[in-house]
C-alpha positions, 0 to 999 in steps of 0.5 A, a space after each residue: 478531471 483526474 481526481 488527487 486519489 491514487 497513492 505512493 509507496 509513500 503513502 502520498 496521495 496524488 492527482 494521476 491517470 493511472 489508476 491501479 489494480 485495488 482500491 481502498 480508502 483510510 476510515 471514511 471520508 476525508 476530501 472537501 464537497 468540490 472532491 479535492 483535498 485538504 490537509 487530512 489525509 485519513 479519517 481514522 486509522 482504519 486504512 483498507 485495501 479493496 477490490 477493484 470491482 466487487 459483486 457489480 457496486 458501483 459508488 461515487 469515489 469521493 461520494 458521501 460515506 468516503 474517499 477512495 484510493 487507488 493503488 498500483 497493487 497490493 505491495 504498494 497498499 501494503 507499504 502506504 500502510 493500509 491492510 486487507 479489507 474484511 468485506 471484499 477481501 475476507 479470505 486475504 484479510 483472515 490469512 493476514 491477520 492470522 487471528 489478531 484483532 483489527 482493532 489491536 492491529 490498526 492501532 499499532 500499524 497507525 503508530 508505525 505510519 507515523 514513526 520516522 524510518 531511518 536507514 538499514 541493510 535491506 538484507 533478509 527482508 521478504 518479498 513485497 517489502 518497498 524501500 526507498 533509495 536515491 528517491 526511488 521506490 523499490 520493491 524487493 521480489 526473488 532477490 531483486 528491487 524493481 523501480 515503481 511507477 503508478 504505470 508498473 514495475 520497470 528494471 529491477 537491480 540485484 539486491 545483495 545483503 549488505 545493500 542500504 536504503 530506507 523501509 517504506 513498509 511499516 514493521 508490523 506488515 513486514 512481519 506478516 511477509 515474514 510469515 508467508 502472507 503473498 501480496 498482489 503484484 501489479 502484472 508488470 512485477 511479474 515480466 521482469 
């Protein structure tokens, strides 16, 4: 049974095969004992993107001490609203951070998640920002939008300044690209 853990750029979580190249989880757990979903979709505003595999742990994904998640990639965990992980991750997380306090920073990325996005000139955002147009994901890389999937990237379109859509990643997150952070891109990313 393909458990209802694998997230969107959205930040929905849904029930697919394809599981992705990081995991993570948003606080601890929030899935019912037969492992399914209720209404809650995090257990607190602290939501981290982790290694896949870490130093041979192995856990339950929706065990006792939380539900994990899965994503395609960083740029995708990144515009679902969750940060690098301090545990697995802590040279990635330190550089993104760049010395703000976890606790300051999750509680204004957690404002942002849940604050409505309208829409804007995608003109001078940095790579790894995701945004939505026609329904789709996107995904800005060396001047292109590369259409998202849980399998991979495929096709990419010109993103030219005066082009419009609606910003999936959250303003703060943006910021940190702004200033050099290199997300993760799923090898699919990188073929196009």
């Amino acid at each position: 049974m393909t458990l209802q853990n694998r997230v969107d750029p959205w930040g929905a979580i849904h029930a697919v095969p394809e599981r992705g190249t990081l995991m993570g989880n948003r606080g601890g757990k929030f899935h019912r004992g037969d492992k399914t979903l209720g209404t809650r979709r995090w257990a607190s505003r602290h939501w981290i993107a982790c290694e896949l595999h870490w130093k041979d742990q192995h856990h339950d994904p929706m065990g006792d001490g939380y539900t994990s998640l899965f994503f395609l990639d960083e740029v995708t965990a990144l515009a679902a609203g969750h940060r690098p992980c301090f545990f697995c991750r802590r040279a990635e997380a330190k550089a993104f951070l760049a010395g703000e306090k976890v606790e300051s920073f999750d509680r204004r990325l957690h404002a942002e998640r849940l604050a409505p996005r309208g829409t804007e000139t995608l003109g001078g955002l940095p790579d790894g920002v995701m945004v939505e147009r026609d329904g789709h994901a996107l995904a800005l890389l060396k001047g292109r939008l590369l259409r998202w999937s849980f399998g991979g990237y495929a096709g990419a379109i010109p993103c030219n300044a005066s082009l419009r859509g609606r910003v999936l990643t959250a303003p703060s997150i943006i910021a940190i690209l702004r200033l050099g952070y290199q997300p993760r891109w799923h090898e699919s990313a990188l073929k196009l």
